[in-house]
Every structure is written in C-alpha cells, then in structure tokens.
N, C-alpha and C positions, 0 to 999 in steps of 0.2 A: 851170289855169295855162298859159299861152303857152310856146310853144317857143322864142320868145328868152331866154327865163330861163335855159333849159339849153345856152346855144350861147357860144363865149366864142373866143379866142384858143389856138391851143394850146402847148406848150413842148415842145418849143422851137420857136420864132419861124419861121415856114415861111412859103413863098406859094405860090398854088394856078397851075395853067398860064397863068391871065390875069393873072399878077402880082399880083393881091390877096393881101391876107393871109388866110392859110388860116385857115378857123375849124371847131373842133371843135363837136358837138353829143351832146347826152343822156349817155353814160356816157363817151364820149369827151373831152367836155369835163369832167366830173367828173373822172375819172382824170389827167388833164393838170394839175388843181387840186391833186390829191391829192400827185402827186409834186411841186408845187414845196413844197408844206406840209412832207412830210417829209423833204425835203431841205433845209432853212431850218434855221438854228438860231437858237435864242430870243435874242432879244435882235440878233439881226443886220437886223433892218428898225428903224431908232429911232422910228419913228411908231407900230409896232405892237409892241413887246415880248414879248408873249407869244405873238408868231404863230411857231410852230414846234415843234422836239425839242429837250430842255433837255438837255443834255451831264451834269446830276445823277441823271436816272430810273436807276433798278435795272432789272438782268432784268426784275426778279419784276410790276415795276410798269409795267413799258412797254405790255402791252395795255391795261390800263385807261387812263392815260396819255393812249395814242395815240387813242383811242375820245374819252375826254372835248373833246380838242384837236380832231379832226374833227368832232365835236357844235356844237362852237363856231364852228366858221369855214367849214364846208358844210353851208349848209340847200338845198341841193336834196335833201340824200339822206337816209334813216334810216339807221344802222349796225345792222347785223345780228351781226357775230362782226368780232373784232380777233384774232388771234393770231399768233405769229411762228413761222418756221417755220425750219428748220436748214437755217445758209446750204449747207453741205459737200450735203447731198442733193439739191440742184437745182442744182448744179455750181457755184458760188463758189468760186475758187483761195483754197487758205486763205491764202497769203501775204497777200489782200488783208486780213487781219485783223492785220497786224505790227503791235504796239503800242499799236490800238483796237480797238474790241468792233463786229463786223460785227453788224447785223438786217434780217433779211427779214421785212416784217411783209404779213400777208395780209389787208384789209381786205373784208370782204361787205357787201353795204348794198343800197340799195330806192332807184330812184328817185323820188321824191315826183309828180315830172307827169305819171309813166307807168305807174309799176308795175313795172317790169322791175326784174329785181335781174340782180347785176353784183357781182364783185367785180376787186378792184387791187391788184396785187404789187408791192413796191419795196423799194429796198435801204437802206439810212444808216449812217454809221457813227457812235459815239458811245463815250467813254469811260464804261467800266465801273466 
C-alpha cells in the first residue's frame, strides 16, 4: 500500500513554516481521524448519519460500540482493544462531568501499510 493512503490533513487545521497545509502521516493521521470520529455525534453530519457516538450507548456498550464504529469508517487500521478508562485517574477535573457522562476511551490498533501498532486516547462526553 502507498504512503499517500496514510497521510491526510490533520485537526485541527494547521499550516507548516511554508504556509501549506500541514499534513499528518501513518498513525498521526490516523489518530487526527480518530478524534474527529469520536468527537462527532450521530447524526450531526446529514450526509453521513451514522458517522459518530450516539448519545443512546450505555457504559456497558460503549467499547464494543466504539470498535464497531472505527471498523466502519478506518480501514487503514485493524483495532486491537477498545476500552475506556477512568476519566478521574488521568486527571479530568470531575466538574467537567456536571450533568453528562465523561469517557476516556483507549483505542489500540495495527496499522495496515506498515505494521506498527499505536494506540489513541480521547475524550467525549455523552449522556448516560
């Protein structure tokens, strides 16, 4: 597979010292994919409706959830382990949780053109 397939834009929107737009590559650009995914929610792009977190998943349901949904919408990578991990032990002020359900989910994965594995930390919040 070519290396243009893993190289994309990154988010947020940057430009490198020559005033181009900076572009991420391999797990860099993955991970930049990854957080606009879980930071999307369903239903908020109307061309793609099921691109994102549905504001309905449960706890219990969210890694499998999250795994199916990156299965779906990143084929560069295989997914290795989805799990969410306790916002309070990697320092999230709990206030940021008043009213909604904080998740830190920790995605592991492989990537497909190279082999390397990598994984991607991020945050969302969602009603519980």
């Amino acid at each position: 597979m070519s290396g243009a397939w893993t190289t994309g834009w990154g988010f947020p929107l940057s430009v490198d010292a020559r005033g181009r737009v900076a572009l991420h590559s391999g797990c860099g650009a993955v991970d930049a994919a990854l957080a606009v995914l879980i930071g999307t929610v369903a239903g908020e792009r109307p061309m793609r409706p099921d691109f994102g977190i549905r504001l309905d998943w449960t706890t219990e349901e969210l890694p499998d959830r999250i795994r199916e949904l990156v299965e779906t919408f990143e084929p560069r990578i295989d997914v290795s382990r989805v799990e969410l991990v306790d916002s309070a032990s990697i320092g999230y002020a709990p206030a940021t949780r008043y009213l909604r359900g904080m998740a830190v989910v920790r995605i592991g994965y492989v990537l497909r053109s190279t082999g390397e594995r990598w994984h991607f930390e991020g945050s969302f919040e969602w009603i519980e």
